[in-house]
KEKEVO-782631 format. One record per residue (C-alpha): residue number from 1; x negated, y, z negated. Coordinates in steps of 0.2 Angstrom, whole numbers, plus 2048, in hexadecimal, padded with zeros to 3 digits. Each point is the difference from the previous one (the first is absolute). Layout:
<nodes>
{NUM,{X,Y,Z}}
...
</nodes>
This chain:
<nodes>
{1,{674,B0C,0FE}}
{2,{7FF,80C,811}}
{3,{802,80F,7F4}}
{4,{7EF,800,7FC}}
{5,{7F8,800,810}}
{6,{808,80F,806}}
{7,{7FA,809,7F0}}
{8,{814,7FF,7F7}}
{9,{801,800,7F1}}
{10,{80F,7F4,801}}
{11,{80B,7F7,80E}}
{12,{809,812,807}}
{13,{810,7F8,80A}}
{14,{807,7F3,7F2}}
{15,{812,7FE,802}}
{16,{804,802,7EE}}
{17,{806,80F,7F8}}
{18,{7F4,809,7F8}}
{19,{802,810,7FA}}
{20,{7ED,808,804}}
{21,{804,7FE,813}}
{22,{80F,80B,800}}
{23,{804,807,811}}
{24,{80F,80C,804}}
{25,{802,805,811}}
{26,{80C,80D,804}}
{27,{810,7F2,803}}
{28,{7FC,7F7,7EB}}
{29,{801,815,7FA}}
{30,{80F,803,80C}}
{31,{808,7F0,7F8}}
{32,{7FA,805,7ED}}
{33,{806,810,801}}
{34,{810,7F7,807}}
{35,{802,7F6,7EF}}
{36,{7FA,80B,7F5}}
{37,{80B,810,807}}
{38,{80F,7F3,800}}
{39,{7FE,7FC,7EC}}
{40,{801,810,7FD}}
{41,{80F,803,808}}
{42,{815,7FA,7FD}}
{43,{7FD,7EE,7FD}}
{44,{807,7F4,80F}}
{45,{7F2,7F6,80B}}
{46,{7F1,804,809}}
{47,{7FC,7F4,80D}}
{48,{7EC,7FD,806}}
{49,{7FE,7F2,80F}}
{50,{7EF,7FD,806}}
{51,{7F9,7EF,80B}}
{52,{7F6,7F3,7F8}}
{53,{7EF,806,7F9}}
{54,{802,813,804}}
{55,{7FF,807,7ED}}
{56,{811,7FF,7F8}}
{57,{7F7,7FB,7EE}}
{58,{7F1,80C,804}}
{59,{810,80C,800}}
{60,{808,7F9,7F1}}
{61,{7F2,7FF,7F4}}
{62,{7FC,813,802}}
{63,{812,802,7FF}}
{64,{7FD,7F9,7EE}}
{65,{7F4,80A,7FB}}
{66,{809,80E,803}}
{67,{811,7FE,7F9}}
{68,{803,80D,7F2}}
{69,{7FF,7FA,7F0}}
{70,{811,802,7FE}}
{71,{805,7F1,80D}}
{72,{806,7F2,7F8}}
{73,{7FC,7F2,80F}}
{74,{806,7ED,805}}
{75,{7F4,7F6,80D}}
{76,{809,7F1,808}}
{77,{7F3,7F7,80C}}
{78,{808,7F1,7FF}}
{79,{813,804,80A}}
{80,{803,7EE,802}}
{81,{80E,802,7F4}}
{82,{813,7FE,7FC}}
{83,{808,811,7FC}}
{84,{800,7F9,7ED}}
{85,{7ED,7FC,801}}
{86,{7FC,812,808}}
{87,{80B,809,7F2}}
{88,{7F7,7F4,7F2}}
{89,{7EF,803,809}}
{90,{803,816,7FF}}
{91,{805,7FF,7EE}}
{92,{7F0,7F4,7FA}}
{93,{7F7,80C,808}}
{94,{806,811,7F7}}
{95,{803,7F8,7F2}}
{96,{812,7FF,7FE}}
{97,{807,7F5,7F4}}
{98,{810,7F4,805}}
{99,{805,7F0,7FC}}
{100,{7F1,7F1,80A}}
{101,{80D,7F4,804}}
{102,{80D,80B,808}}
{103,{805,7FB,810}}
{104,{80C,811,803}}
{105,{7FB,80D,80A}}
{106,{80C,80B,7F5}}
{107,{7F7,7FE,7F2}}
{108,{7EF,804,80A}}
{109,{807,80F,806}}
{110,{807,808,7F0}}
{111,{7F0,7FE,7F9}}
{112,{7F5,808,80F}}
{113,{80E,80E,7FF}}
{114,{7FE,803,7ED}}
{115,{7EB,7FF,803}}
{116,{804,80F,80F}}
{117,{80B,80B,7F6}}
{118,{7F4,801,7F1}}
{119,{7F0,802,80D}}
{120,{80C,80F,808}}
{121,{802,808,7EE}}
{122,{7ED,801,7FC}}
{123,{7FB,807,810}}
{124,{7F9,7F1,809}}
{125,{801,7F6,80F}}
{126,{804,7EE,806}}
{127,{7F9,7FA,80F}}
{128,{803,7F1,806}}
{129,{7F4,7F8,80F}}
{130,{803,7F0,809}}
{131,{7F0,7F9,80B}}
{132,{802,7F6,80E}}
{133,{813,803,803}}
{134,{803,7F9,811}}
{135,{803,7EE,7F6}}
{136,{80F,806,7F5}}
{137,{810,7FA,803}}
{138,{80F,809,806}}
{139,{80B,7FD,7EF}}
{140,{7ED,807,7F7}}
{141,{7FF,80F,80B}}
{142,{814,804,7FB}}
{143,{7FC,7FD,7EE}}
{144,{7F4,80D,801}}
{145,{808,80D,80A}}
{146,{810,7FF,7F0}}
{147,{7F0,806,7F5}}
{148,{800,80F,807}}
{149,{813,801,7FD}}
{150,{7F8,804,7EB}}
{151,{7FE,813,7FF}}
{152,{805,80C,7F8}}
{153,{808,813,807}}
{154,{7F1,808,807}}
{155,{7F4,7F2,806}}
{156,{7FD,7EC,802}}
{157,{7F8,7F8,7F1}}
{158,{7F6,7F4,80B}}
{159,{7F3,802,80E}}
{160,{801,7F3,80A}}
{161,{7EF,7FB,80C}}
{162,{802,7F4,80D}}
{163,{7EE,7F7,807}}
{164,{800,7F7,80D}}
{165,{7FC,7FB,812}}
{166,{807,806,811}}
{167,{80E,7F2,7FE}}
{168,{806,808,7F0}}
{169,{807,810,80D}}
{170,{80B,7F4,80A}}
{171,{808,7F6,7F3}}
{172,{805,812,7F7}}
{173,{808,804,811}}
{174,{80A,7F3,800}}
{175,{814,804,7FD}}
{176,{802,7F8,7F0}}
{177,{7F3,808,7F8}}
{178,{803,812,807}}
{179,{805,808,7EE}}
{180,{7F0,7FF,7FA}}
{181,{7F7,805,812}}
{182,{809,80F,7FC}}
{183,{7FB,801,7F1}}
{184,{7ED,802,806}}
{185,{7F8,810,7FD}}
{186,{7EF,7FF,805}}
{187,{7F8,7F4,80D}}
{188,{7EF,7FE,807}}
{189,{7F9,7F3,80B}}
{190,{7ED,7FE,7FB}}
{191,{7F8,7FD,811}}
{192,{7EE,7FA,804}}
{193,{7F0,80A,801}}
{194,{7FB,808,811}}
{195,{7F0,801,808}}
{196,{7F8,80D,7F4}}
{197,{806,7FA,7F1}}
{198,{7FB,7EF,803}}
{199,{7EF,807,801}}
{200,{800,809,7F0}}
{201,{808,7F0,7F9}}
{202,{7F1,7F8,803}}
{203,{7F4,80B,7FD}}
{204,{807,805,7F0}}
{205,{801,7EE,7FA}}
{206,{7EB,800,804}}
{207,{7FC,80D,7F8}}
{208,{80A,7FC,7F1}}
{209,{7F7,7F0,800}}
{210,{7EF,807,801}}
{211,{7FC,804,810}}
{212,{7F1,80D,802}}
{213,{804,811,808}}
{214,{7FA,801,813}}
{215,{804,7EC,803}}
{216,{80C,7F7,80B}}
{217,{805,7EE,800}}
{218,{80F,802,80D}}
{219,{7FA,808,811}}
{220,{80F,80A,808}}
{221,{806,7F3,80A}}
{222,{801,7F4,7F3}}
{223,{80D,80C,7F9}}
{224,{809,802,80D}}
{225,{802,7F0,802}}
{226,{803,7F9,7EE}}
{227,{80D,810,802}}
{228,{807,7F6,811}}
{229,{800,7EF,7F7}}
{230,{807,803,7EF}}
{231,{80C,810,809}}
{232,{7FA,80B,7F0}}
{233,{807,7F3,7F2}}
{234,{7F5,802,7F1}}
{235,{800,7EF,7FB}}
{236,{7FE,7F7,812}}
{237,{7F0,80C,802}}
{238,{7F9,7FC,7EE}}
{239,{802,7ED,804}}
{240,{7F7,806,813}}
{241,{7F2,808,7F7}}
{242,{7FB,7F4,7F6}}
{243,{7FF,7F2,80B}}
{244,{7F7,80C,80D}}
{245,{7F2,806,7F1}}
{246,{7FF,7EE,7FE}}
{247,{7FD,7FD,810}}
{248,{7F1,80E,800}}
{249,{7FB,7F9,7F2}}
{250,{7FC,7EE,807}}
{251,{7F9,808,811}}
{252,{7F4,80A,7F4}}
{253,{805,810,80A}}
{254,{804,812,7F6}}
{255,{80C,806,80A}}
{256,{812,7F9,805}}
{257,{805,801,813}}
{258,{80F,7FC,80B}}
{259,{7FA,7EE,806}}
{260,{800,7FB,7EC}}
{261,{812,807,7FC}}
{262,{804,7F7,810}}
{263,{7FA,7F0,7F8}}
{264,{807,804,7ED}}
{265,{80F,802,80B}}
{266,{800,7ED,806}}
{267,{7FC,7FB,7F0}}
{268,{80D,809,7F4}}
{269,{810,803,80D}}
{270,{7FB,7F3,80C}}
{271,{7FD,800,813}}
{272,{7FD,814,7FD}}
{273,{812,804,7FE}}
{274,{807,80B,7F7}}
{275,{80C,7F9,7F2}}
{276,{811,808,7FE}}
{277,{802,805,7EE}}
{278,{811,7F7,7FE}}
{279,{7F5,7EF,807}}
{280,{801,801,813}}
{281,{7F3,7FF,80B}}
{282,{800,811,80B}}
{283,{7F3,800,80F}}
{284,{7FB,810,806}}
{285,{803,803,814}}
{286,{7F6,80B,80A}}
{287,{810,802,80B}}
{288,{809,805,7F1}}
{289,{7F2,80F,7FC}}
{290,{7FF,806,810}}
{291,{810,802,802}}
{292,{805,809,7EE}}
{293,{7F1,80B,806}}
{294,{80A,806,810}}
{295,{80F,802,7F6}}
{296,{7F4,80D,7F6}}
{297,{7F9,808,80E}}
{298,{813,804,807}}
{299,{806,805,7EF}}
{300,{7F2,80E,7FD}}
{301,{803,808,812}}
{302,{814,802,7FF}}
{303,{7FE,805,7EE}}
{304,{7EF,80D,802}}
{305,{803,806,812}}
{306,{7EF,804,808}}
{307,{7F9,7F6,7F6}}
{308,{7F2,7F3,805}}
{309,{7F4,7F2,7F9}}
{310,{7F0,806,7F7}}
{311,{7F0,7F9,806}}
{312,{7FE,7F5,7F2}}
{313,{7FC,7EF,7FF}}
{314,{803,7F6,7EF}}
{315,{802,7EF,802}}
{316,{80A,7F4,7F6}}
{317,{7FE,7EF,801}}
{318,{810,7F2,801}}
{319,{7FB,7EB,7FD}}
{320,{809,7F9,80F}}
{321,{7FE,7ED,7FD}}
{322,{7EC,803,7FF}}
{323,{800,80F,80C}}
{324,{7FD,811,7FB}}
{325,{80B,80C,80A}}
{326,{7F9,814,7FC}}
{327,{80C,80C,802}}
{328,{7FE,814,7FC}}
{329,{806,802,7ED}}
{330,{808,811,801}}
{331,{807,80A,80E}}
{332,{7FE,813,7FB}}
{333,{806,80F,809}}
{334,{7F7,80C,80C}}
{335,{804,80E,80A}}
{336,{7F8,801,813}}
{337,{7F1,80B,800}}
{338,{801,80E,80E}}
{339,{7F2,802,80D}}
{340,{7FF,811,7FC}}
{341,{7F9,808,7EF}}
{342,{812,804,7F8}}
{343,{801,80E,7F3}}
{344,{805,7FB,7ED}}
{345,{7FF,813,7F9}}
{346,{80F,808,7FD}}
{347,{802,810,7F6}}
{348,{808,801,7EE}}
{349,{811,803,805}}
{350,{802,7F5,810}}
{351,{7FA,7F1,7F3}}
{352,{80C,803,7F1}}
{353,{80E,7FF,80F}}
{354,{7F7,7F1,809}}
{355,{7FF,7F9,7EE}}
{356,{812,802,7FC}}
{357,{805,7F8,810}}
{358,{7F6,7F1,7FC}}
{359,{808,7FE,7EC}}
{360,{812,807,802}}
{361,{80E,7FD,80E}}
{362,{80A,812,7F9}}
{363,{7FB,810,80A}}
{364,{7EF,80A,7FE}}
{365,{803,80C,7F1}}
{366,{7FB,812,800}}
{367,{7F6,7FC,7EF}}
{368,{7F7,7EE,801}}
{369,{7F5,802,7F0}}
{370,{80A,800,7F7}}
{371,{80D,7F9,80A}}
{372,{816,806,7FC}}
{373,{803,7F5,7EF}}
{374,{811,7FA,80A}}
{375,{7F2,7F5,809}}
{376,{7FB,7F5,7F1}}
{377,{7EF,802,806}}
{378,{7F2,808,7F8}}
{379,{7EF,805,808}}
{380,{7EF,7FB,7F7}}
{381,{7F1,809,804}}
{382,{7F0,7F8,7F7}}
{383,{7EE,7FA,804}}
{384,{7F7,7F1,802}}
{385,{7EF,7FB,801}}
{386,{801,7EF,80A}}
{387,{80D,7F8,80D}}
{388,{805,7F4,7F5}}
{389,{80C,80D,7F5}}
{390,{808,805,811}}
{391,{804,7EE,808}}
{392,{808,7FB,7EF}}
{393,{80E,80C,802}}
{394,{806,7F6,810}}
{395,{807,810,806}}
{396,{7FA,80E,80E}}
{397,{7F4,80F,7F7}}
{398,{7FC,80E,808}}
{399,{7EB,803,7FD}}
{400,{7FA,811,7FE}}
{401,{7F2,802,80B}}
{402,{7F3,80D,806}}
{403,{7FD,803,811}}
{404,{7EF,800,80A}}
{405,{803,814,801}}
{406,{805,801,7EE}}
{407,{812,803,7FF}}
{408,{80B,7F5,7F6}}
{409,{80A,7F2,808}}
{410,{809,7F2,7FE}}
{411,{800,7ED,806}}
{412,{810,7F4,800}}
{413,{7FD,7ED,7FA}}
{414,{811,7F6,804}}
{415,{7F7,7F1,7F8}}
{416,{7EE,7F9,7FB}}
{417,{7F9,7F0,807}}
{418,{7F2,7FB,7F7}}
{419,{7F1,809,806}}
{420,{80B,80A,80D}}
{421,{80F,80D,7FC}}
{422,{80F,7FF,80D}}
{423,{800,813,804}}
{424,{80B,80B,80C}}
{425,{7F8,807,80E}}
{426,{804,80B,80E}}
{427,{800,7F0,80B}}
{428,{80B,7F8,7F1}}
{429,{7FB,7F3,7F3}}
{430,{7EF,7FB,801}}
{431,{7F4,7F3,7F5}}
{432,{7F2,80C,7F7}}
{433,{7F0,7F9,7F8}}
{434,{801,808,7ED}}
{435,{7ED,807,803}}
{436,{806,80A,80F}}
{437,{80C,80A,7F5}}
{438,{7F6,7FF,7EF}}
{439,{7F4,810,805}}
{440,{80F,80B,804}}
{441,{80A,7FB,7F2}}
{442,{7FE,809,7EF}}
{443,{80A,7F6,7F6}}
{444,{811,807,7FD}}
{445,{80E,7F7,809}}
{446,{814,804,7FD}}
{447,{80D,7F2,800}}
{448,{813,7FF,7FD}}
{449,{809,7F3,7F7}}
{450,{810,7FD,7F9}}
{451,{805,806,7ED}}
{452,{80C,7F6,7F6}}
{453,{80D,808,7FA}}
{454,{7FF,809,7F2}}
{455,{7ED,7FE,800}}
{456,{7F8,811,7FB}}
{457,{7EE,7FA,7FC}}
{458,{7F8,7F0,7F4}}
{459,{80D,7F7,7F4}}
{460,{7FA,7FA,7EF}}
{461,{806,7F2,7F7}}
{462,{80D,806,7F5}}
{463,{808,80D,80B}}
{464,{810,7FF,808}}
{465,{80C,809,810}}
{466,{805,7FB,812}}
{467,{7EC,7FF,803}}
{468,{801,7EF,7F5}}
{469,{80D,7F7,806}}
{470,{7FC,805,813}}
{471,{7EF,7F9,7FE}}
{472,{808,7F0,7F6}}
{473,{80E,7FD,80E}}
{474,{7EE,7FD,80C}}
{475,{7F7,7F6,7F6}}
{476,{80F,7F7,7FE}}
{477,{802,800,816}}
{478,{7EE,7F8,801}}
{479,{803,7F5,7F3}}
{480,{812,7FA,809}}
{481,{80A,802,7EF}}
{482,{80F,809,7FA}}
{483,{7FF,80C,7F4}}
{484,{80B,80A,7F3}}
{485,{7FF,811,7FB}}
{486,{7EC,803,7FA}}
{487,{7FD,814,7FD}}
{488,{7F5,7FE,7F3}}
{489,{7EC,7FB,804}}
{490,{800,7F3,7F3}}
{491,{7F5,7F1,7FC}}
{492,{806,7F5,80F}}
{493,{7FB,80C,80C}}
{494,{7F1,804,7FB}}
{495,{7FA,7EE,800}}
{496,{807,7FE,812}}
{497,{7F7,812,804}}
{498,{7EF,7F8,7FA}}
{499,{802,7F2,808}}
{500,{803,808,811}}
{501,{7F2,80C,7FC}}
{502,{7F4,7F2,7FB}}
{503,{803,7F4,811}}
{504,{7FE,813,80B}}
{505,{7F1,804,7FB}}
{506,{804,80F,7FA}}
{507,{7FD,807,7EC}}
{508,{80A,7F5,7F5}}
{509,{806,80E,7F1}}
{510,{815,7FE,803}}
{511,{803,811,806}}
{512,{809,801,80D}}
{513,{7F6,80D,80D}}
{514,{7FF,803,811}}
{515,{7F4,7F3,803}}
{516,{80D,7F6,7FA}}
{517,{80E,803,807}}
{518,{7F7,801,813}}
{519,{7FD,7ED,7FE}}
{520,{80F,7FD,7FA}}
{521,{808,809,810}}
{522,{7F5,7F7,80B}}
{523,{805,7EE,7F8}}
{524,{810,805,803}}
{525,{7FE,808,811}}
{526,{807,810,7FB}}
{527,{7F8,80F,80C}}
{528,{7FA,7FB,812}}
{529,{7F7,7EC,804}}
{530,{7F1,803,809}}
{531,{808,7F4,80D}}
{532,{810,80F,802}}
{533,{7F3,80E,800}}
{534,{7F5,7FC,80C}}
{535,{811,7FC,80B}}
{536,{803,812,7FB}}
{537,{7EF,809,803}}
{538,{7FF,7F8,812}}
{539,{80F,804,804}}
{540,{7FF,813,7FE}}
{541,{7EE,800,805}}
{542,{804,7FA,811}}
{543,{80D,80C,802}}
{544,{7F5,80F,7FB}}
</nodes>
C-alpha cells in the first residue's frame, strides 16, 4: 500500500476505529466532560447530538474508559426496538434475571427496579446509554422517560444517555414528548472541527502513523481545502486523505497539494462537491462566501467601534463546481495607527486607574490593589517571563515597565494579537509589535479578575463551604446542567476539575487555584470580553 512510500508505518486515515489514533479536540473533552459530569450527578438524561462522522464514539469510548468502577452500564446500539425489546435488551445487558418469554413490560420493569434498588444500597451507579437515538420510536422514548420515574427520596436510580444525531433534538421538541425534553439535564451538540484543528487532526494521525519529525505530506493549502471540502468532519477528511495520499502515491510525488485534493474530491464526493453529512449534496457558492464575509466585516465595526481590518492576508479556499474561490480566512481587529509618534507610558497610578477602567464598569476606588472586597474583585501582581502567560488571561494587564530615563512606569495592554499588543495610547488604542515593548518591560504585569464567591485561595479535594458549591454551580453553567446542592469537593468534581485542567493546558493536580478558576471565568465570560474592553478603552481614550 501507499503507506509505505511516504515512510508510514501503516495506512494513517482508515475510517475504522482504532484506539492508537485517538484525537480529542477541545469540542470531544467539552462533550466527555459533559457525560462524565452528568453520571455523576442526580440521575435523569444527558443528551449528546453530533452530525454524521464528527466523533460521537471517539467520545463514547473514552467515556468507557472513564466511568468509575462503581458504574453498573447498559449499551443499546441497536434502538430498532419495541419498548419490550429495549427493556429485555437493558436487563440482558446488566444481568438481570426475569422471566425470557415475558411479553409484559410490568414484569420487565419490576425486575430493572429491584436491580436499581440493590445497586443504590451498595454505593453504585446504573447508567444506561442508548446510541443512535434519532431512530427510536415515540411509544420507546415514553417508556423510557417512566424509567426515570424509579428513584428513590434523594436521587434517580438511573442515568439515562441519549446519542444521537441532530434529528434526535427536534423529535424531543415535539409536544408529545415534552416530559422527557424537560427532563434533560445536560446537552451538547458535538460540532465539526475548524481550521486548526483539522490540521492537527491530520498531522497527529501522521505522526502516530510513523511519520518522521520535520516532514509534511499535506502543503497548507491542501489543508485548507480538505478543511473546505470535508467542513472539519473527521471522517469525510480521513476518507479525503486517503484518496489524496493515494493519489501522491501513483504520481510518485512526496508531497500532497491542492490540485490533488481537488481530484480526490472528484473521485470520493463527486464533481468536487461537498456531501452533506445527512446525504445531500451541498455546493459551495462564492456569492454565498462573499457575502457572510461582509456580514463579518459589519458585525466587527458595530460591535468594536474604531476598529479596522488587520493587514493580513490568509486565504481559504471553497470548491465551486471546479473553481477555487480564496477568500481571507479570519478578519482580526486593529486600531488605526496615528501619523504621529503616540506615547504608551503612563505612570504607576494613571495605569492602575486606566487599568480598572478597562476590567470594571463600578467607579475608580481610592485603593485599586487591592481593590474594596464589596467589588468581588481581586488584584494579582506576578511575573512572567514570555508573552504567552499574559495573552492567556484574555484580560487587560498593566506591565511594569522602566523608562529610557530610568523611572518606573507602566503600559496598558487592552488585548494581545498575536505578535502585537492592543495598547492605549495618548492618541487612543493602538496595534504594538511585542518587540517594541519587550525592552521596557521587566516582567511584572498586574491584572484584575473576578473572585467567586466564597473563594479565599486553592480548594482541595475533600474540603467544603460556599467556595465549593459556587465553583460547582459554574462548572455546572458551562456544562448547561442543573445542579443540587454540592458543598462538598468530592470525587465528581474533582474528575470534572481535571478534566477541565487537562483540555486548558494548564497542571492537571485537582486543586482548584487561581489558574483555575481564571479559565473557568473566561469560559464563562465572567470579567470583561476583549471585544467589550476594547469598546471601553477607546472610548475613554478618546475622550482624554
Amino acid at each position: 500500500m501507499y503507506h509505505k512510500h511516504f515512510g508510514l508505518n501503516d495506512a494513517p486515515f482508515s475510517i475504522s476505529v482504532n484506539p492508537r489514533y485517538l484525537f480529542m479536540s477541545q469540542r470531544h473533552r467539552d462533550a466527555l466532560a459533559h457525560l462524565l459530569y452528568g453520571v455523576g450527578g442526580g440521575g435523569g438524561f444527558i443528551l449528546l447530538t453530533g452530525e454524521v462522522g464528527t466523533g460521537k464514539t471517539t467520545v463514547n469510548r473514552c467515556l468507557l474508559e472513564q466511568l468509575p468502577d462503581t458504574t453498573d452500564l447498559a449499551i443499546i446500539l441497536n434502538p430498532a426496538l419495541s419498548a419490550l425489546e429495549l427493556l429485555a435488551t437493558a436487563c440482558d445487558e446488566l444481568d438481570i434475571d426475569y422471566p425470557k418469554q415475558t411479553e409484559s413490560l410490568k414484569a420487565l420493569t419490576d425486575a430493572l427496579h429491584q436491580f436499581l434498588l440493590a445497586n443504590f444500597e451498595k454505593g453504585r451507579k446504573t447508567v444506561l446509554m442508548i446510541d443512535e437515538a434519532q431512530h427510536l420510536d415515540f411509544d420507546v422514548l415514553e417508556q423510557i422517560r417512566l424509567l426515570t420515574n424509579l428513584e428513590t427520596n434523594e436521587e434517580k436510580l438511573l442515568q439515562i444517555i441519549l446519542i444521537g444525531q441532530p434529528e434526535l433534538t427536534e423529535k424531543l421538541a415535539r409536544p408529545e414528548l415534552r416530559q422527557l425534553n424537560q427532563r434533560i439535564t445536560a446537552r451538547y451538540n458535538l460540532q465539526p472541527l475548524n481550521q486548526d484543528e483539522t490540521t492537527a487532526y491530520i498531522r497527529h494521525r501522521l505522526e502516530v502513523a510513523g511519520l518522521a519529525g520535520g516532514v509534511s505530506l499535506f502543503d497548507r493549502g491542501a489543508v485548507r481545502q480538505i478543511h473546505a471540502l470535508t467542513r472539519g468532519i473527521p471522517r469525510l477528511i480521513n476518507v479525503l486523505c486517503d484518496r489524496a495520499l493515494l493519489g501522491a502515491y501513483g504520481q510518485k510525488r512526496n508531497q500532497v497539494n491542492r490540485s490533488l485534493v481537488r481530484h480526490a474530491a472528484n473521485e470520493v464526493f463527486g464533481d468536487a462537491r461537498q456531501p452533506d453529512s445527512r446525504g445531500r449534496m451541498r455546493v459551495w457558492g462564492a456569492g454565498a462566501v462573499v457575502l457572510s464575509l461582509a456580514i463579518a466585516l459589519v458585525a466587527v465595526n458595530l460591535e468594536q467601534f474604531s476598529v479596522v481590518l488587520k493587514e493580513e492576508k490568509v486565504s481559504t479556499t471553497a470548491q465551486v463546481d471546479a473553481q477555487e474561490a480564496v477568500v481571507p480566512e479570519s478578519v482580526e481587529p486593529m486600531v488605526t495607527r496615528e501619523p504621529t509618534q503616540p506615547n504608551w507610558e503612563l505612570g504607576e497610578a494613571a495605569g492602575l486607574s486606566k487599568l480598572w477602567l478597562a476590567a470594571s464598569d463600578l467607579p475608580v476606588p481610592a485603593s485599586i490593589c487591592p481593590p474594596p472586597p464589596i467589588t468581588g474583585l481581586r488584584c494579582t501582581v506576578t511575573n512572567a517571563q514570555v508573552w504567552n502567560d499574559l495573552a492567556s488571561l484574555n484580560r487587560p494587564v498593566l506591565l511594569a515597565t522602566v523608562t529610557a530615563d530610568k523611572f518606573q512606569g507602566a503600559i496598558l495592554v487592552v488585548q494581545f494579537e498575536g505578535a502585537d499588543a492592543v495598547v492605549w495610547s495618548d492618541q487612543g488604542l493602538i496595534l504594538v509589535p511585542l518587540s517594541d515593548l519587550a525592552s521596557a518591560w521587566t516582567g511584572g504585569y498586574t491584572f484584575l479578575w473576578q473572585v467567586p464567591k466564597g473563594w479565599q485561595g486553592p480548594i482541595a479535594p475533600g474540603e467544603s463551604g460556599l467556595a465549593v458549591s459556587t465553583i460547582a454551580e459554574m462548572f455546572a453553567t458551562l456544562d448547561g446542567m442543573t445542579l443540587g446542592d454540592v458543598s462538598v469537593y468530592g470525587p465528581a468534581l474533582e474528575a470534572r476539575v481535571r478534566l477541565f485542567q487537562q483540555s486548558e493546558g494548564l497542571d492537571v493536580d485537582g486543586v482548584i487555584g487561581e489558574r483555575t478558576v481564571l479559565r473557568l471565568n473566561t469560559r464563562l465570560g465572567i470579567g470583561l470580553t476583549s471585544a467589550r474592553a476594547l469598546s471601553r478603552a477607546q472610548l475613554w481614550a478618546e475622550s482624554r
